[in-house]
DRENDOTI-967029 format. One record per residue: residue number from 1; residue in one letter; x, y, z of N, C-alpha, C in turn. Coordinates in steps of 0.02 Angstrom, whole numbers, plus 50000, padded with zeros to 5 digits. Example, Ala and Ser with C-alpha at 12.3 -4.5 7.8 and 13.67 -1.06 7.14 Angstrom:
seq:type:n.X:n.Y:n.Z:ca.X:ca.Y:ca.Z:c.X:c.Y:c.Z
1:a:50660:49716:50390:50615:49775:50390:50660:49835:50390;
2:s:50642:49888:50354:50684:49947:50357:50645:50002:50394;
END
This chain:
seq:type:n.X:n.Y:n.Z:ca.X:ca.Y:ca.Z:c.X:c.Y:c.Z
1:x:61055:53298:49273:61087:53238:49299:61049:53212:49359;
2:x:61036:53137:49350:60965:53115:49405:61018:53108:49478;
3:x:60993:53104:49533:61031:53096:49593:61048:53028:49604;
4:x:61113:53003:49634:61136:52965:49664:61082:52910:49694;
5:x:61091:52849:49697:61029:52822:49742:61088:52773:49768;
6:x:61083:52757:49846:61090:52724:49893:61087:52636:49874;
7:x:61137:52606:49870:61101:52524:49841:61118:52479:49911;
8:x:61060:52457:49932:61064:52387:49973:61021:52332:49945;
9:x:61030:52289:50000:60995:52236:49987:60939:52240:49996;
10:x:60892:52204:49939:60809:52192:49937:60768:52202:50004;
11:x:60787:52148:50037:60739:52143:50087:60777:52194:50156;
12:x:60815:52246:50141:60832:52306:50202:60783:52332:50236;
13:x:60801:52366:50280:60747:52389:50323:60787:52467:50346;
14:x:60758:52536:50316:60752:52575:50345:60754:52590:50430;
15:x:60804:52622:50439:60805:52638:50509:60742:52697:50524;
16:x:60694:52724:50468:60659:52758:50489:60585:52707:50486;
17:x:60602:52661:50459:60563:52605:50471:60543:52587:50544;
18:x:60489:52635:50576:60502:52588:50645:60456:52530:50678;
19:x:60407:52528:50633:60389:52466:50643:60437:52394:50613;
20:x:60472:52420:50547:60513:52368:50540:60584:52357:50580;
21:x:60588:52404:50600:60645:52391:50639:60654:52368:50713;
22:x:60563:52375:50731:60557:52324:50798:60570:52258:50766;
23:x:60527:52234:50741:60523:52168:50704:60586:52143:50699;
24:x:60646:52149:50653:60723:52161:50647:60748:52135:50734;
25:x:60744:52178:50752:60754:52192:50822:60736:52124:50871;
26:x:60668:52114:50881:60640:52070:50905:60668:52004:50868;
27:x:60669:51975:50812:60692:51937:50743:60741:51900:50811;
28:x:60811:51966:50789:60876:51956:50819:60880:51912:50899;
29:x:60845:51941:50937:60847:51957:51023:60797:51857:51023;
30:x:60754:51847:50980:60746:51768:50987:60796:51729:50966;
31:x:60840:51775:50902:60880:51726:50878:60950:51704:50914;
32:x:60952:51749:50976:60995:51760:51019:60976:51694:51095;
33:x:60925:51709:51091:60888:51639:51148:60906:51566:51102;
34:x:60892:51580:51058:60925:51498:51028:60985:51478:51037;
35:x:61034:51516:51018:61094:51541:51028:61130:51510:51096;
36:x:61096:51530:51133:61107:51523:51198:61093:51434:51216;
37:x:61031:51441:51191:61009:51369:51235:61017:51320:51182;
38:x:61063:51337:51134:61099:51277:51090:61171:51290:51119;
39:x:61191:51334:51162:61263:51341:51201:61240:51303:51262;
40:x:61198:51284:51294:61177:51272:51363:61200:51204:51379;
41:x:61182:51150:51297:61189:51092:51279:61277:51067:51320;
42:x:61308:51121:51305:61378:51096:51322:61361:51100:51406;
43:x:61428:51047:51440:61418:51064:51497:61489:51051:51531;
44:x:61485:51081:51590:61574:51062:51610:61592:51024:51618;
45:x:61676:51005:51644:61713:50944:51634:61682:50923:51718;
46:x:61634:50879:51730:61609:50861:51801:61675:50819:51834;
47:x:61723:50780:51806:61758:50762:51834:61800:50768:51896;
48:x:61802:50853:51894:61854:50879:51919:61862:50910:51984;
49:x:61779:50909:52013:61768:50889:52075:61711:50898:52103;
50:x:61683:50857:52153:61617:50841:52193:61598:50943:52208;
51:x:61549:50954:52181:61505:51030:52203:61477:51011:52234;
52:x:61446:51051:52275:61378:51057:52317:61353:51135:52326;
53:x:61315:51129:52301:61271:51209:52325:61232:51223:52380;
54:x:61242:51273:52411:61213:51286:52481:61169:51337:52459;
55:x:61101:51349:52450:61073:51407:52450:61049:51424:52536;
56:x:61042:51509:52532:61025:51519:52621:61021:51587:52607;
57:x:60989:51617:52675:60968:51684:52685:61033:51713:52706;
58:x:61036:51798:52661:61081:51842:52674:61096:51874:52732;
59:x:61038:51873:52779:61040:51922:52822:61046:51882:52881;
60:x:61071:51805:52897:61090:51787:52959:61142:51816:52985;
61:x:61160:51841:53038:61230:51878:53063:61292:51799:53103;
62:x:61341:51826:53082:61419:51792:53098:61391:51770:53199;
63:x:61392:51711:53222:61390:51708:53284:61331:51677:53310;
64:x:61265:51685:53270:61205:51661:53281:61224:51578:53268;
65:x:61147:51539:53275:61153:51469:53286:61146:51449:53214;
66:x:61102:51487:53182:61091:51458:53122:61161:51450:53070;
67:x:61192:51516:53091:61284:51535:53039:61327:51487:53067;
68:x:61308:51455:53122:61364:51411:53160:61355:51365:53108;
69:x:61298:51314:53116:61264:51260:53085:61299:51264:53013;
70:x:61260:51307:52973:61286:51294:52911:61365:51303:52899;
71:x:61386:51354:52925:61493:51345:52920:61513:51279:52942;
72:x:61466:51247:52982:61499:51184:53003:61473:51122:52970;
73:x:61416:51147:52932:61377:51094:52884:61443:51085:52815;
74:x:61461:51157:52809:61507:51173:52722:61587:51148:52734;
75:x:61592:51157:52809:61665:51138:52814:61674:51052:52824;
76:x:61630:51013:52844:61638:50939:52843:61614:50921:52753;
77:x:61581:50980:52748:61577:50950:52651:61640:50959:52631;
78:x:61672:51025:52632:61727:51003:52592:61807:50974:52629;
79:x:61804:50963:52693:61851:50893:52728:61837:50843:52700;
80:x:61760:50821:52680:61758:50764:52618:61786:50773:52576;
81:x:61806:50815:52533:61819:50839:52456:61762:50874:52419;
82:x:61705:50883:52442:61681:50925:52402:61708:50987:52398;
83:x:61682:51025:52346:61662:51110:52326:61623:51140:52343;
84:x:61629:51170:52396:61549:51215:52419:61538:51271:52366;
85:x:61483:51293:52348:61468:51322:52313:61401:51371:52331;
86:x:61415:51445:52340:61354:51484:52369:61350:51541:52334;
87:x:61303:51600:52331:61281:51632:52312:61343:51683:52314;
88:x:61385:51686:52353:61426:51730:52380:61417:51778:52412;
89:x:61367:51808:52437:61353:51857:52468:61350:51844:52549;
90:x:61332:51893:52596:61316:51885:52679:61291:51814:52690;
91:x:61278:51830:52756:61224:51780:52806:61268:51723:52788;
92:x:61210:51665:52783:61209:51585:52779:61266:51578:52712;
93:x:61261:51632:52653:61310:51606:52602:61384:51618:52643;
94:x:61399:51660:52676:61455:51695:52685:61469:51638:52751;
95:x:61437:51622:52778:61444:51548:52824:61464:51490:52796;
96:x:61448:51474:52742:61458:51421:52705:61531:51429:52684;
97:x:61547:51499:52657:61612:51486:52625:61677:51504:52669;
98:x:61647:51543:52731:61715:51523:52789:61696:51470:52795;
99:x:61642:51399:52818:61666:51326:52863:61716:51310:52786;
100:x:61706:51320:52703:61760:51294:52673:61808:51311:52659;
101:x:61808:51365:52671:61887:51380:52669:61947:51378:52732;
102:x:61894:51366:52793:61925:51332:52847:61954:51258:52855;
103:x:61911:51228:52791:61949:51168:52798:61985:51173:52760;
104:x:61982:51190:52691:62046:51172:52637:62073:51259:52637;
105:x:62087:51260:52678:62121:51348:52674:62180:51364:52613;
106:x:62192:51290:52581:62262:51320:52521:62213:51288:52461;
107:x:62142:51309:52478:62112:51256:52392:62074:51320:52368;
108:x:62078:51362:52342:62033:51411:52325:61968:51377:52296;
109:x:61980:51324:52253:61922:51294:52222:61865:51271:52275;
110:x:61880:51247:52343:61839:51238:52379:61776:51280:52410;
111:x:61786:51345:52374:61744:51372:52406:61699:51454:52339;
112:x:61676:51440:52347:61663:51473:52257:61594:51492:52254;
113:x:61598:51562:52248:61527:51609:52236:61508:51629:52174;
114:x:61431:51628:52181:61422:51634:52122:61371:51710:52134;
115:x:61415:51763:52102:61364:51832:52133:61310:51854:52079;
116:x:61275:51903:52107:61226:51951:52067:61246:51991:52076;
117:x:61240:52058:52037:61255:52114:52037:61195:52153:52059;
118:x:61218:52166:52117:61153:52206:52179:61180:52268:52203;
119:x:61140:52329:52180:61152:52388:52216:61192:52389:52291;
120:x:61130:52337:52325:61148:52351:52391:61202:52308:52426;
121:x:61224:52231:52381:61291:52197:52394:61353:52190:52338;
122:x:61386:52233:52338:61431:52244:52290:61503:52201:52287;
123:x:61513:52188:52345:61572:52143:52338:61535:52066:52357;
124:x:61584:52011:52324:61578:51957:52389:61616:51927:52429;
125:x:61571:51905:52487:61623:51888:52539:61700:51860:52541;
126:x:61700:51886:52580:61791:51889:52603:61813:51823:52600;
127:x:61774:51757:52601:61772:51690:52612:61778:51661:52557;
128:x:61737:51672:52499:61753:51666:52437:61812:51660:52392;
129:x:61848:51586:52359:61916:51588:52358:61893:51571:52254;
130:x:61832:51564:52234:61827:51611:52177:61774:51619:52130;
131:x:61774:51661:52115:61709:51702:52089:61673:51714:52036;
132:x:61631:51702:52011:61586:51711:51965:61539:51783:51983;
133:x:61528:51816:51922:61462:51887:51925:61424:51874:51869;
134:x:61349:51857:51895:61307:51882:51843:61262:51952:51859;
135:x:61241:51951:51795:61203:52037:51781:61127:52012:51794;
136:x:61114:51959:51797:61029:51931:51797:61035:51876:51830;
137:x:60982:51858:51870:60973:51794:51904:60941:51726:51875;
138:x:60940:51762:51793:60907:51712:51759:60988:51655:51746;
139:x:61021:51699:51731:61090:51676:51709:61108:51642:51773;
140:x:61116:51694:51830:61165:51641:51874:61104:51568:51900;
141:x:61042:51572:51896:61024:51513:51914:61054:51473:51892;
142:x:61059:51480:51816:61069:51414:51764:61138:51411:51792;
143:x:61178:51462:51816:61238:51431:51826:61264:51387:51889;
144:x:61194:51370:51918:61219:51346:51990:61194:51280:51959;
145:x:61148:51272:51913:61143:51180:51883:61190:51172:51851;
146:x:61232:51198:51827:61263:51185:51771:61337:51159:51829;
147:x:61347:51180:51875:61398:51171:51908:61401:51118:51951;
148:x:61324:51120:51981:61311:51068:52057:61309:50989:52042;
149:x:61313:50944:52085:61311:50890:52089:61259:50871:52153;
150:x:61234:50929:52195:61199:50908:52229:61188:50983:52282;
151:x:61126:50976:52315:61090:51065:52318:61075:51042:52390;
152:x:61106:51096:52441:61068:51098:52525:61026:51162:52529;
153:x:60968:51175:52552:60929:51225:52550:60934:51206:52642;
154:x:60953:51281:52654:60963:51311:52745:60888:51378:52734;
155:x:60875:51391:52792:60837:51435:52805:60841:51487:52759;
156:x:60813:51504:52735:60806:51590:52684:60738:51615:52675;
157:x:60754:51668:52642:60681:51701:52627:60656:51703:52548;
158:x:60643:51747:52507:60604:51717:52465:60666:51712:52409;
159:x:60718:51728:52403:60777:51735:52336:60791:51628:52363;
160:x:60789:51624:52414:60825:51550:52437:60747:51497:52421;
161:x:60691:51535:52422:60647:51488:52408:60612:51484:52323;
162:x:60643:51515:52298:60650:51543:52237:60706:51477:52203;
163:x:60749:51494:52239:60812:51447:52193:60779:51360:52239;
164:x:60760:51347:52275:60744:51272:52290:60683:51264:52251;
165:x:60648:51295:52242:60578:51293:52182:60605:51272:52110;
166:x:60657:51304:52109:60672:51302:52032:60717:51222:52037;
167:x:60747:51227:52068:60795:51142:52069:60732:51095:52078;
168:x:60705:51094:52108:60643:51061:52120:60609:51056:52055;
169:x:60571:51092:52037:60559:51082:51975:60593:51055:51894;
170:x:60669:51076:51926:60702:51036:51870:60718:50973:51880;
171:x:60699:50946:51940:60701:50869:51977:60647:50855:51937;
172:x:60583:50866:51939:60528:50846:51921:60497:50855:51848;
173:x:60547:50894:51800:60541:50865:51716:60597:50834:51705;
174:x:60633:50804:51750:60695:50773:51739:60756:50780:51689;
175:x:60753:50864:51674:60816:50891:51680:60870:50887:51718;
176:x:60853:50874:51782:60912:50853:51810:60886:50777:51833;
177:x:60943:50740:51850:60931:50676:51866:60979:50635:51907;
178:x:60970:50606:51975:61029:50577:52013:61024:50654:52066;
179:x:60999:50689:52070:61048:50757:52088:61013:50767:52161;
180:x:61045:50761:52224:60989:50769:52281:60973:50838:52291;
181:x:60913:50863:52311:60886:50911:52336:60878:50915:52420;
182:x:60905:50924:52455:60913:50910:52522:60899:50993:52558;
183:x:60851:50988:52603:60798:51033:52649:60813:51023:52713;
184:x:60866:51062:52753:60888:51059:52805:60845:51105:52858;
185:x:60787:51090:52912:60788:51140:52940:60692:51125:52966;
186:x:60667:51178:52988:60592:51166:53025:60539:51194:52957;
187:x:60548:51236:52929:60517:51288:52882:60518:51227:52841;
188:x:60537:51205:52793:60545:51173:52738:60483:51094:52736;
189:x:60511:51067:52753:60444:51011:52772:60356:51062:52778;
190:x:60374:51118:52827:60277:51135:52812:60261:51173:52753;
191:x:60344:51188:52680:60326:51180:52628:60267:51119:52603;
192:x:60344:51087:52606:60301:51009:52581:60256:50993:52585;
193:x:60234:51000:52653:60167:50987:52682:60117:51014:52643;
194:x:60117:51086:52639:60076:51119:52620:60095:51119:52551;
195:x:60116:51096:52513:60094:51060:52417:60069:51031:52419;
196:x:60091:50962:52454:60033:50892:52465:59972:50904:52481;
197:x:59961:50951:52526:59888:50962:52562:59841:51001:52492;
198:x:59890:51057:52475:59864:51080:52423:59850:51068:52330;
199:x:59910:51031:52327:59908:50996:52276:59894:50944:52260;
200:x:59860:50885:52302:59834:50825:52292:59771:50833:52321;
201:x:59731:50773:52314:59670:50761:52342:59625:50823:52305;
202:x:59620:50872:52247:59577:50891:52215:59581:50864:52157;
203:x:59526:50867:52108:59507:50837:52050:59532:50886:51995;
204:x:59576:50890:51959:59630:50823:51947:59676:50840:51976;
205:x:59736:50794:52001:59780:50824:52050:59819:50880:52016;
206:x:59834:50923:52047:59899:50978:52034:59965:50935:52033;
207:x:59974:50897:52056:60054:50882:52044:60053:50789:52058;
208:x:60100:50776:52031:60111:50682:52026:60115:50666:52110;
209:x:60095:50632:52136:60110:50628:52198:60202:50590:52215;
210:x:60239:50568:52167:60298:50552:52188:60346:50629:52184;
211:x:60295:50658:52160:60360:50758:52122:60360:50775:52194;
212:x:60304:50752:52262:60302:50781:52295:60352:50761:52366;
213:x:60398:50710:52331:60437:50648:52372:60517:50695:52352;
214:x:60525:50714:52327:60604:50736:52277:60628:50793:52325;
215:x:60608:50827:52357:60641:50856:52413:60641:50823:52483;
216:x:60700:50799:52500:60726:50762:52572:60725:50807:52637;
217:x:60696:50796:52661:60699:50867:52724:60712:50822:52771;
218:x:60784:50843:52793:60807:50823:52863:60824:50888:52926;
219:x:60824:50855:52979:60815:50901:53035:60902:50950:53054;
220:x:60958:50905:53016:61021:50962:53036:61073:50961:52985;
221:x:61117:50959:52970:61171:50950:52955:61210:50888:52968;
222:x:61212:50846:53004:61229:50783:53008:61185:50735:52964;
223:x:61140:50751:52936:61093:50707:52903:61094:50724:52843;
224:x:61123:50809:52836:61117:50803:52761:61205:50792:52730;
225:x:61248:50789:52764:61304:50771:52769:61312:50696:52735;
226:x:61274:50649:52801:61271:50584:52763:61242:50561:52679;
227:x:61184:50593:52679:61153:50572:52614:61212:50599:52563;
228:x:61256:50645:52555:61291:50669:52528:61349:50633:52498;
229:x:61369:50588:52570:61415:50572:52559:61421:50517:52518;
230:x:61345:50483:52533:61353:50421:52495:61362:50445:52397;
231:x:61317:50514:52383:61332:50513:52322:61387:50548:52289;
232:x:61423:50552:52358:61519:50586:52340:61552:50537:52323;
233:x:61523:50460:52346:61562:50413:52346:61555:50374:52276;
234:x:61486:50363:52264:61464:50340:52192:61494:50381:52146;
235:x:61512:50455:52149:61540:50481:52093:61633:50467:52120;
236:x:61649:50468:52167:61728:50426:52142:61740:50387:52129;
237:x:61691:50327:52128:61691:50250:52115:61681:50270:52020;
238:x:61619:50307:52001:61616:50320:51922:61670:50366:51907;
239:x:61697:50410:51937:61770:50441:51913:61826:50396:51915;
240:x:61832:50327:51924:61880:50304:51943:61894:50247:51901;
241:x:61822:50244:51859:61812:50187:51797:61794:50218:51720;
242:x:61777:50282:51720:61754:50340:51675:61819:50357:51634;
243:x:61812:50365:51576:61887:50393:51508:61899:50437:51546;
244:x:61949:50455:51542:61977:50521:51571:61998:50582:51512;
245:x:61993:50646:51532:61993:50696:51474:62039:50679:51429;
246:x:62086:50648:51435:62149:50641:51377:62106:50587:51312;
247:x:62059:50551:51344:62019:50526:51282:61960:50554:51257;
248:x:61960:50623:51272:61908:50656:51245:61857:50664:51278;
249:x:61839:50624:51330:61760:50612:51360:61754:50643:51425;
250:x:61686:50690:51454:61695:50722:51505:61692:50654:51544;
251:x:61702:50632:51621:61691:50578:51667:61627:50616:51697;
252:x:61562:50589:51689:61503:50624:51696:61499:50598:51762;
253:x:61475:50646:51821:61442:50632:51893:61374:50601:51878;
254:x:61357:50575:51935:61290:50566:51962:61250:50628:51960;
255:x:61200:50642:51930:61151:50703:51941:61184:50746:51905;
256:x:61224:50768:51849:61243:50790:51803:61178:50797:51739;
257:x:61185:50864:51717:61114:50861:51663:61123:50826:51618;
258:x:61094:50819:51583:61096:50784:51516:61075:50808:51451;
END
């Protein structure tokens, strides 16, 4: 009597297969990136209120000039009505989300972190009224465009010049659009400086010379306050003429992706 034989499908792949079962493997893990960035397409209901993202360095301490500045930069954002929105962790983020929760102290929405999962910062700040965790910073980037209506870059080190590079660059394939990039501070401009210097004037240029116009660098918080406000205002004037969810349609902001 011949033995039993195993029946699958044609094209199976042996688990002792291991070259085929990278392949399989690999197959899946792209078909999983599609996946994703045919999910990306959707985007939230922007209606529902003015964001602003503060990126900034972790390690400013509670009391210094720089933690004053920005708590007092985040708390006149959201006395406007915005949503501050920060990394959630220490320093400049953890500044940002006491000045907002000092102003709207009964709005939890006003003040909203978005964490990484870091050995060395495990909770987030105490200021934080609510919370998001990602496992990769690939993820939470995307999740600070997906949320913002408009980006303040404060002093940081390279995780804060990291995330203004990347908004920046999504200014400049015009993935995002309408959306200000605003550079509060002394450091930031001898960025700029130093692209222009370096990226123009050789044969052929490195970069368009207007890509090099899309970050606003002003000298405090009162300046990046104003530019702000004007596009807090254009999006209540378009929230105020826009379908509203009961007809189906998100009410899209200014600088919302597309």
């Amino acid at each position: 009597m011949s033995e039993p034989t195993l029946k699958g499908y044609a094209d199976s792949v042996s688990l002792t297969d291991e070259e085929g079962v990278v392949r399989v493997l690999s197959e899946s893990v792209l078909g999983l990136w599609e996946v994703v960035n045919n999910l990306s397409r959707l985007r939230p209901a922007h209606w529902r209120g003015f964001r602003v993202t503060i990126f900034g360095s972790a390690r400013a301490e509670p009391g210094t000039m720089a933690y004053e500045h920005v708590k007092r930069l985040a708390h006149d954002l959201a006395a406007m009505g915005c949503e501050v929105v920060t990394g959630g962790g220490p320093g400049l983020m953890q500044a940002a989300n006491e000045g907002a929760r000092e102003a709207a102290p009964d709005d939890a929405n006003r003040s909203i972190g978005v964490r990484i999962k870091l050995e060395f910062e495990q909770h987030a700040n105490a200021f934080v009224g609510r919370a998001h965790e990602h496992r990769t910073f690939f993820s939470r980037l995307h999740h600070f465009v997906l949320l913002s209506h408009a980006f303040v870059v404060v002093p940081g080190g390279i995780g804060t010049t990291l995330e203004a590079l990347m908004i920046w660059q999504l200014l400049q394939v015009r993935n995002l659009s309408g959306t200000p990039l605003i550079m509060i501070g002394r450091m930031w401009p001898e960025l700029v400086e130093w692209a222009r210097r370096s990226m123009l004037g050789v044969e052929p240029n490195l970069a368009n010379p207007a890509d090099l116009d899309i970050p606003r660098c002003v000298p405090g918080a009162e300046e990046a306050v104003a530019i702000i406000r004007q596009y807090h205002e254009q999006w209540l004037r378009d929230r105020a003429t826009a379908p509203g969810p009961a007809d189906g349609h998100d009410r899209a902001a200014p600088g919302s992706a597309r």
